[in-house]
KEKOL-477744 format. One record per atom (N, C-alpha, C): atom name; x, y, z; residue number from 1; residue in one letter. Coordinates in nm, 3 decimals, padded with zeros to 5 digits, m for minus. Layout:
// residues N
+------+---------+---------+---------+-----+------+
! atom !      xx !      yy !      zz !  nr ! rest !
+------+---------+---------+---------+-----+------+
!   CA !       X !       Y !       Z ! NUM !    A !
...
+------+---------+---------+---------+-----+------+
***
This chain:
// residues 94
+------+---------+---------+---------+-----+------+
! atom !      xx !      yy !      zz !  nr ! rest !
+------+---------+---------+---------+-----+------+
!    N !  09.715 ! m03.672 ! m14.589 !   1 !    X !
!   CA !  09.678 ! m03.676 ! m14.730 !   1 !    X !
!    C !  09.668 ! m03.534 ! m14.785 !   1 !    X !
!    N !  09.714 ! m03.523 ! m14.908 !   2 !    X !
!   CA !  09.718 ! m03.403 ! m15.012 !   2 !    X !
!    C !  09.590 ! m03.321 ! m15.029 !   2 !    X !
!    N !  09.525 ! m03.233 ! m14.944 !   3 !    X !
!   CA !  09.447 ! m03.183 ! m15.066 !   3 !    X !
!    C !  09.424 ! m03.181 ! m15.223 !   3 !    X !
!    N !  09.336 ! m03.252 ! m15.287 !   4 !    X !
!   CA !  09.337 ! m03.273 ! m15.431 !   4 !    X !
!    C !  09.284 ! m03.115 ! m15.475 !   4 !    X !
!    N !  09.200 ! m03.056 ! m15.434 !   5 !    X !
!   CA !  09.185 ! m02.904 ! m15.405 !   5 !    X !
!    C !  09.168 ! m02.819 ! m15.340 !   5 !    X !
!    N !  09.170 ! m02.702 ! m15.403 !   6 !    X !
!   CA !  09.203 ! m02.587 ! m15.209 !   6 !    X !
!    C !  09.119 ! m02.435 ! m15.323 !   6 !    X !
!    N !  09.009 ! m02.410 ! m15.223 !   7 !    X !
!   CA !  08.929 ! m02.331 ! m15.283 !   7 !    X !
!    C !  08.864 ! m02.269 ! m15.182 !   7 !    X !
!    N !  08.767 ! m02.170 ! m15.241 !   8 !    X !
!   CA !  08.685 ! m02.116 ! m15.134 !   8 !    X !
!    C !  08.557 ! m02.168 ! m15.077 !   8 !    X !
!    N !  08.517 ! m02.180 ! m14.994 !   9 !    X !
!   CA !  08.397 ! m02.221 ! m14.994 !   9 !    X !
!    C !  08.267 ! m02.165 ! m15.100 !   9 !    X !
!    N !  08.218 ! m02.059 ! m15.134 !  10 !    X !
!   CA !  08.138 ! m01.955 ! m15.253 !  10 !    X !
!    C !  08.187 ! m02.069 ! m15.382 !  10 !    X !
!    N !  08.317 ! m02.104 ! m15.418 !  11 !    X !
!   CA !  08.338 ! m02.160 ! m15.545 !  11 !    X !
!    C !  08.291 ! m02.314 ! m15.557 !  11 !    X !
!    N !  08.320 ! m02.377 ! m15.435 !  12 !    X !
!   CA !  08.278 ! m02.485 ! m15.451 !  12 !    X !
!    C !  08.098 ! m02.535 ! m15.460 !  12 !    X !
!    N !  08.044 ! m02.478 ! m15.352 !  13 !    X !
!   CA !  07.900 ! m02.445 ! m15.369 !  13 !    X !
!    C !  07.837 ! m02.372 ! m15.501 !  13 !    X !
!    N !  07.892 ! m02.318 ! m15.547 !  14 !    X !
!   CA !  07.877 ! m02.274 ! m15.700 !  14 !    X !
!    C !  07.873 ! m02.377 ! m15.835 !  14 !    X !
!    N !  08.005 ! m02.440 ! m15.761 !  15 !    X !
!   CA !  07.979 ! m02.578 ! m15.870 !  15 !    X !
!    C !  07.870 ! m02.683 ! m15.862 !  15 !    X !
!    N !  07.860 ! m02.740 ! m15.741 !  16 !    X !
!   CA !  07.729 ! m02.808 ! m15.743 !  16 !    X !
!    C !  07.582 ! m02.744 ! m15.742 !  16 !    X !
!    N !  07.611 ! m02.635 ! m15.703 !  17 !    X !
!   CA !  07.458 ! m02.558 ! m15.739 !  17 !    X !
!    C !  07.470 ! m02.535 ! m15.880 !  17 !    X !
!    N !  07.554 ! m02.571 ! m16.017 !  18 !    X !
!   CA !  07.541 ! m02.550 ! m16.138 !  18 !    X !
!    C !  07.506 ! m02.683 ! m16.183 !  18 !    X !
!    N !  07.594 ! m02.759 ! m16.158 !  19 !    X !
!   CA !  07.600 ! m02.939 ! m16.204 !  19 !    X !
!    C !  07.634 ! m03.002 ! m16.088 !  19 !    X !
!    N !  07.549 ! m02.995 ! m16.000 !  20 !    X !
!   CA !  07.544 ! m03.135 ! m15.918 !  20 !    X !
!    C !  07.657 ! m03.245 ! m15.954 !  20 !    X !
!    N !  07.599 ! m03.313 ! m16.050 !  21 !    X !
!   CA !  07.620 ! m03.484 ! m16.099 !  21 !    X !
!    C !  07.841 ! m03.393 ! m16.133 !  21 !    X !
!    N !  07.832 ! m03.307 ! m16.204 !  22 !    X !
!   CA !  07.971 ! m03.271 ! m16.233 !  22 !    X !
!    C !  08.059 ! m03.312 ! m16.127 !  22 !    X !
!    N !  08.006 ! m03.212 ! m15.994 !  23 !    X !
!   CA !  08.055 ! m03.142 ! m15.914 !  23 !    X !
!    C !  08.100 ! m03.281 ! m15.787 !  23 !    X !
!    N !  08.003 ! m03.371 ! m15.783 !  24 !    X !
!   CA !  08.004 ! m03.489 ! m15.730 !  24 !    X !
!    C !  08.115 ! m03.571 ! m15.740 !  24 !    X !
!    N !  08.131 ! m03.590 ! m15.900 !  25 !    X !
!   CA !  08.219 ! m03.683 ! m15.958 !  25 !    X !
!    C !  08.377 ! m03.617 ! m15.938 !  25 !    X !
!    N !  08.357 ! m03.497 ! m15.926 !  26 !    X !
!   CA !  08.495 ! m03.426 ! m15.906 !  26 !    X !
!    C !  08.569 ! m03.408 ! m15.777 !  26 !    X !
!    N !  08.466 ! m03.399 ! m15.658 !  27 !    X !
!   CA !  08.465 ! m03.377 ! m15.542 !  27 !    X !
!    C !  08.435 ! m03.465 ! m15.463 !  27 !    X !
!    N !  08.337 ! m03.569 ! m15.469 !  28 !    X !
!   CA !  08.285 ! m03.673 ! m15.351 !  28 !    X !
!    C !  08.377 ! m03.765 ! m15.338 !  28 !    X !
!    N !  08.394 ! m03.762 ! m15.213 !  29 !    X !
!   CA !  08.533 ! m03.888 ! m15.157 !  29 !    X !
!    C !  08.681 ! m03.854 ! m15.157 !  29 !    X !
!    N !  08.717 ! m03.742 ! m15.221 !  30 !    X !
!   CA !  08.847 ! m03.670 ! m15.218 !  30 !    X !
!    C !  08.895 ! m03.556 ! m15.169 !  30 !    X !
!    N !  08.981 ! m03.522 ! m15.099 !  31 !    X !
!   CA !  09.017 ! m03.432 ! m14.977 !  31 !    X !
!    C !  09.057 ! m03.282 ! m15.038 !  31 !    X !
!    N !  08.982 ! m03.227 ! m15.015 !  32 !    X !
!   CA !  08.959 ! m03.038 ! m15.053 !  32 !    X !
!    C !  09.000 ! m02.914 ! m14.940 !  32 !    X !
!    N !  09.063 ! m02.870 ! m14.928 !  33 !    X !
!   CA !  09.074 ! m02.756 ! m14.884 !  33 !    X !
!    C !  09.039 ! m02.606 ! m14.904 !  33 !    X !
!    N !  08.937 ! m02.595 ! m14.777 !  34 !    X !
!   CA !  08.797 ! m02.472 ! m14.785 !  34 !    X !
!    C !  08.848 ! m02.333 ! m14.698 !  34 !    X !
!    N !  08.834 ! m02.257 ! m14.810 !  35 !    X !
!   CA !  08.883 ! m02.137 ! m14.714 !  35 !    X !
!    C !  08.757 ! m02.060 ! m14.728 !  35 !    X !
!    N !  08.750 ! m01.993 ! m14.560 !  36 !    X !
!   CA !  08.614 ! m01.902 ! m14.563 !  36 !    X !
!    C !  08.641 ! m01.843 ! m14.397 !  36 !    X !
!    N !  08.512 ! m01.797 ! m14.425 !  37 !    X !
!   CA !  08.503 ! m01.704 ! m14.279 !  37 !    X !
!    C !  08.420 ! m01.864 ! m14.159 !  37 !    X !
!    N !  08.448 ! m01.872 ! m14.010 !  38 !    X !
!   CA !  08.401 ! m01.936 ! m13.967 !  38 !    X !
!    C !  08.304 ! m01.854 ! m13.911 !  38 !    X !
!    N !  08.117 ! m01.939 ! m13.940 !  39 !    X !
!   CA !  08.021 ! m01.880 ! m13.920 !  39 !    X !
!    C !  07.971 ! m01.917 ! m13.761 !  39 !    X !
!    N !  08.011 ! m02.098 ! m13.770 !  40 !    X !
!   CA !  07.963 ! m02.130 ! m13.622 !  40 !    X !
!    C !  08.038 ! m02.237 ! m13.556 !  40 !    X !
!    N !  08.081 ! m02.246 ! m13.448 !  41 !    X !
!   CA !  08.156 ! m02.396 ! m13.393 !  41 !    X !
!    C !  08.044 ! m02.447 ! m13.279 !  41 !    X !
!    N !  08.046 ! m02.564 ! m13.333 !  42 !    X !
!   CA !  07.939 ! m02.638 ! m13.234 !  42 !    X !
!    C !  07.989 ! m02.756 ! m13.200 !  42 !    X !
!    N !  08.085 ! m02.796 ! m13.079 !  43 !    X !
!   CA !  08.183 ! m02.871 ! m13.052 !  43 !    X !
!    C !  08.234 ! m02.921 ! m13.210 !  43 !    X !
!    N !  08.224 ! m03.048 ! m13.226 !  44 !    X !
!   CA !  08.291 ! m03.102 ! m13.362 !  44 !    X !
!    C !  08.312 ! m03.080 ! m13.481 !  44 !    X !
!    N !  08.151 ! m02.972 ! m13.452 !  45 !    X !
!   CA !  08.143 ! m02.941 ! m13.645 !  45 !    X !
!    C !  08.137 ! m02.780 ! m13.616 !  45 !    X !
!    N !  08.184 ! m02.792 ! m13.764 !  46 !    X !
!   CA !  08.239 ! m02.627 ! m13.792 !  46 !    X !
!    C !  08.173 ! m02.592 ! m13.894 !  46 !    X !
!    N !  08.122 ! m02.468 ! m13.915 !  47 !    X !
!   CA !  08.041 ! m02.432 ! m13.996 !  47 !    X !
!    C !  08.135 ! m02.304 ! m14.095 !  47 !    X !
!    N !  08.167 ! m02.291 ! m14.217 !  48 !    X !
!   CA !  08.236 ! m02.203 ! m14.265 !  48 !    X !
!    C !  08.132 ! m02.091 ! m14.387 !  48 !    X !
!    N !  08.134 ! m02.011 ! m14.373 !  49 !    X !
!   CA !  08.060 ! m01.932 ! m14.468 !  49 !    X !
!    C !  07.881 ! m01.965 ! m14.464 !  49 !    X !
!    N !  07.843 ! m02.041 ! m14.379 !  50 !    X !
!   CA !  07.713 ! m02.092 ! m14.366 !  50 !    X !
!    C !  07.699 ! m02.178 ! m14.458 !  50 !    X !
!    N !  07.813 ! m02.228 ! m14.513 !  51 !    X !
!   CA !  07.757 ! m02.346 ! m14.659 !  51 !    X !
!    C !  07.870 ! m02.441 ! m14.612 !  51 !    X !
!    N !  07.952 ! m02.477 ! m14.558 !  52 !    X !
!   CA !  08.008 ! m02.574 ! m14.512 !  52 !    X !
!    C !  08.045 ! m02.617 ! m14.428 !  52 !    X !
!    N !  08.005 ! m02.758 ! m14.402 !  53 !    X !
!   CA !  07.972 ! m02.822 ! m14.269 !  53 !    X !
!    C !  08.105 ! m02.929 ! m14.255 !  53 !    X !
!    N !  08.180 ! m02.844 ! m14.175 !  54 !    X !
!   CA !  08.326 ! m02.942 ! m14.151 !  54 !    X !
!    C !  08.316 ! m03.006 ! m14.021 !  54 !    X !
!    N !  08.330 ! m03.130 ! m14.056 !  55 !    X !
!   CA !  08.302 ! m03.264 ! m13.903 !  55 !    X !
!    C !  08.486 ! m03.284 ! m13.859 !  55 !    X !
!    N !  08.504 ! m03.281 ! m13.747 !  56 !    X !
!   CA !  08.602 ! m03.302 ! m13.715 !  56 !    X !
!    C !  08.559 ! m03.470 ! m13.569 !  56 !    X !
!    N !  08.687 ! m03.491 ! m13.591 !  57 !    X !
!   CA !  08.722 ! m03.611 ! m13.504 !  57 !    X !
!    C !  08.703 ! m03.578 ! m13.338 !  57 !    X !
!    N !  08.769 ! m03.450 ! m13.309 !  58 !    X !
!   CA !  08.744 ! m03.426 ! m13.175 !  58 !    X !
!    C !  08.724 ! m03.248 ! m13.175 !  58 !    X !
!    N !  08.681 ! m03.234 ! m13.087 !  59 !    X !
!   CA !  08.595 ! m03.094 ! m13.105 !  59 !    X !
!    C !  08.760 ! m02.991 ! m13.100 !  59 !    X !
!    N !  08.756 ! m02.920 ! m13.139 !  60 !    X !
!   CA !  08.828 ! m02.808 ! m13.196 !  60 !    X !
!    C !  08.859 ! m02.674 ! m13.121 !  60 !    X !
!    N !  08.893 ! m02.658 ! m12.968 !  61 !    X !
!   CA !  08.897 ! m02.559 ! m12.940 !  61 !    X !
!    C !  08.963 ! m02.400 ! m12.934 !  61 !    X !
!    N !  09.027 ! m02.417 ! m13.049 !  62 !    X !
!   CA !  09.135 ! m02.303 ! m13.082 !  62 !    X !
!    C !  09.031 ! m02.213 ! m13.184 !  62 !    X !
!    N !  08.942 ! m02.323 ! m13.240 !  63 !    X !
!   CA !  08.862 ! m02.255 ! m13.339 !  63 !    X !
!    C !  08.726 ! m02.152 ! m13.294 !  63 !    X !
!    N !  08.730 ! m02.032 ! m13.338 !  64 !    X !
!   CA !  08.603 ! m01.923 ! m13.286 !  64 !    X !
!    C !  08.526 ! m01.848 ! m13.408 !  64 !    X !
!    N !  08.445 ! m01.868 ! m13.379 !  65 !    X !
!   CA !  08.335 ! m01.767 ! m13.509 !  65 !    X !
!    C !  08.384 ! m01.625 ! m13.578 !  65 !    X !
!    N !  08.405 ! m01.606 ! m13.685 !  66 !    X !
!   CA !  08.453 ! m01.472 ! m13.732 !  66 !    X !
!    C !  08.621 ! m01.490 ! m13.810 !  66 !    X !
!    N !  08.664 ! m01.602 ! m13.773 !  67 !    X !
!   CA !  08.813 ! m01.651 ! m13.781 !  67 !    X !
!    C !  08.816 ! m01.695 ! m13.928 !  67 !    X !
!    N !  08.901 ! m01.663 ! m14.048 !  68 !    X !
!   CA !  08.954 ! m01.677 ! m14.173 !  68 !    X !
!    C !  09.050 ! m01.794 ! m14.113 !  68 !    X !
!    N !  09.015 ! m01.879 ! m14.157 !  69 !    X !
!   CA !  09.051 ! m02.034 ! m14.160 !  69 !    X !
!    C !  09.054 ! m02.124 ! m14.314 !  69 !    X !
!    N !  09.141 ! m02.219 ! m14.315 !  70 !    X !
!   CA !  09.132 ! m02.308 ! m14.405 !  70 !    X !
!    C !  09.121 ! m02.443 ! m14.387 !  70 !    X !
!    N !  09.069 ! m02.521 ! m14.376 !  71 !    X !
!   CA !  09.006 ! m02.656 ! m14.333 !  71 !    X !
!    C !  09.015 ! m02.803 ! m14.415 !  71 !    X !
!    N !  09.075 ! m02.853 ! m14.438 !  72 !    X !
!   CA !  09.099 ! m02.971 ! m14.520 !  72 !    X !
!    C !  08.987 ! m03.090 ! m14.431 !  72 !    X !
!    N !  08.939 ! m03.121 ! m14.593 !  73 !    X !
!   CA !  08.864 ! m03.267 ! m14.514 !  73 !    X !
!    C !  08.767 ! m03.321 ! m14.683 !  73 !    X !
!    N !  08.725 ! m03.412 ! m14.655 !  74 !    X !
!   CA !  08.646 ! m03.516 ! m14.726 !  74 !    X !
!    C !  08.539 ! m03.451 ! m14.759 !  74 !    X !
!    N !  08.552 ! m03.461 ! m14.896 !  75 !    X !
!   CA !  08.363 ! m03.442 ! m14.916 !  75 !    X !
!    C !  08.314 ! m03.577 ! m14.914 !  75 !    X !
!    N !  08.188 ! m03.557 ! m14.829 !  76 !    X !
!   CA !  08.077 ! m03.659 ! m14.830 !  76 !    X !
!    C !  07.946 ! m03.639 ! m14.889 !  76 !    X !
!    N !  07.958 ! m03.507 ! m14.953 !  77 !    X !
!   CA !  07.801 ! m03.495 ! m15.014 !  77 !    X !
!    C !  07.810 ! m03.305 ! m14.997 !  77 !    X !
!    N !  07.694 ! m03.336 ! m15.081 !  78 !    X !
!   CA !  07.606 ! m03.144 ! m15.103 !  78 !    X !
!    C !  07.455 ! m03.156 ! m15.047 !  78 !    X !
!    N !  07.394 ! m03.096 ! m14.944 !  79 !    X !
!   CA !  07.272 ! m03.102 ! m14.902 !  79 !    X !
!    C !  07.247 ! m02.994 ! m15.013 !  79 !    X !
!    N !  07.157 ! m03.031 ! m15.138 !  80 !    X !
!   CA !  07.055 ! m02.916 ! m15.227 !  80 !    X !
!    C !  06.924 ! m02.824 ! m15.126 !  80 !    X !
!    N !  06.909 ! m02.926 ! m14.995 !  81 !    X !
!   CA !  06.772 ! m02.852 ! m14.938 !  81 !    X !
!    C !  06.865 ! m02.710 ! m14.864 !  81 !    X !
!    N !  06.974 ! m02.719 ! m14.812 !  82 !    X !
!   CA !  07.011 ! m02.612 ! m14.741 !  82 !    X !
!    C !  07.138 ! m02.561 ! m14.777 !  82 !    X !
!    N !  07.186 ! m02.618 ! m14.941 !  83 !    X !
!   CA !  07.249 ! m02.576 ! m15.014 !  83 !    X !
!    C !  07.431 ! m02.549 ! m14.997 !  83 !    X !
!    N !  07.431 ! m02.657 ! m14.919 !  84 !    X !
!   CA !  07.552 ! m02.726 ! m14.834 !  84 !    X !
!    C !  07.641 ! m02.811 ! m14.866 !  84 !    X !
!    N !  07.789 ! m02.766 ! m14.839 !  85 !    X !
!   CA !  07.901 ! m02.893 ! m14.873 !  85 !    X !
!    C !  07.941 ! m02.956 ! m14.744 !  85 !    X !
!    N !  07.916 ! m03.096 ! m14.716 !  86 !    X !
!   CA !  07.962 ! m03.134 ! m14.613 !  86 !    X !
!    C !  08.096 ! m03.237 ! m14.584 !  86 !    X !
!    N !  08.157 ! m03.208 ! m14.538 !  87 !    X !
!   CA !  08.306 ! m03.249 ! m14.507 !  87 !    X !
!    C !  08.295 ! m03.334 ! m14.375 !  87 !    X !
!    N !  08.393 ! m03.445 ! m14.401 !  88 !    X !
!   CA !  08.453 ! m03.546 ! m14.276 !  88 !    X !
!    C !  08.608 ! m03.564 ! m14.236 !  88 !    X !
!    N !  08.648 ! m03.574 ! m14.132 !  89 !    X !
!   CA !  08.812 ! m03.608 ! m14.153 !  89 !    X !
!    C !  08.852 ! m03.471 ! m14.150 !  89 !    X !
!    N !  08.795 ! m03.380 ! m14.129 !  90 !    X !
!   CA !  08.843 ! m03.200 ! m14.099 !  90 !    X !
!    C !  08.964 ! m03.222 ! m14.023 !  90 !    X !
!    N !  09.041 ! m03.112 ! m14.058 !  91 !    X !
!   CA !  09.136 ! m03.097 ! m13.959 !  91 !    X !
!    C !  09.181 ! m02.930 ! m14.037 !  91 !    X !
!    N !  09.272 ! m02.846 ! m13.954 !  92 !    X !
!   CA !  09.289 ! m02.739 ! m13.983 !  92 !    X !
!    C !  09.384 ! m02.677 ! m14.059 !  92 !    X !
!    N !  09.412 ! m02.695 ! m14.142 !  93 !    X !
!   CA !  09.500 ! m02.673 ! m14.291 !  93 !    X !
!    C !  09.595 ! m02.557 ! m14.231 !  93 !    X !
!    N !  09.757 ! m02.564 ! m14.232 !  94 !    X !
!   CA !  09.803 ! m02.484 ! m14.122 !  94 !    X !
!    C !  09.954 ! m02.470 ! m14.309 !  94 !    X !
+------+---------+---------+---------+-----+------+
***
């Protein structure tokens, strides 16, 4: 499936930290592509810029901390407590 958008991670977190309810309706349930620095890999999930939490299907071992990556996957939501976009269906935007 198409990325419907391809952005940075900083821009997208920007939008829902402005308008939530906007940012939701634009983004929740449709496949985005996040470019950023990778902050942490913890088998499945990938952490990009410390604000996005990319879930993958099977753990990812090509992927290492420090690595400029782009990541396609699902938004499923924005955590406001830790100010987070979280993604499902990751896979590595090549």
């Amino acid at each position: 499936e198409e990325a419907a958008y391809t952005l940075k991670t900083k821009d997208i977190v920007a939008e829902f930290t402005t308008n939530e309810a906007a940012a939701n309706k634009k983004y929740l349930e449709k496949p985005v592509a996040i470019l950023g620095v990778i902050t942490s890999v913890n088998d499945k999930e990938v952490i990009i810029d410390e604000v996005a939490i990319c879930n993958f299907a099977t753990a990812e071992a090509t992927l290492k901390a420090g690595q400029i990556v782009t990541i396609k996957g699902r938004v499923v939501g924005y955590d406001d407590l830790l100010g987070g976009v979280n993604l499902d269906q990751c896979s590595i935007n090549k």
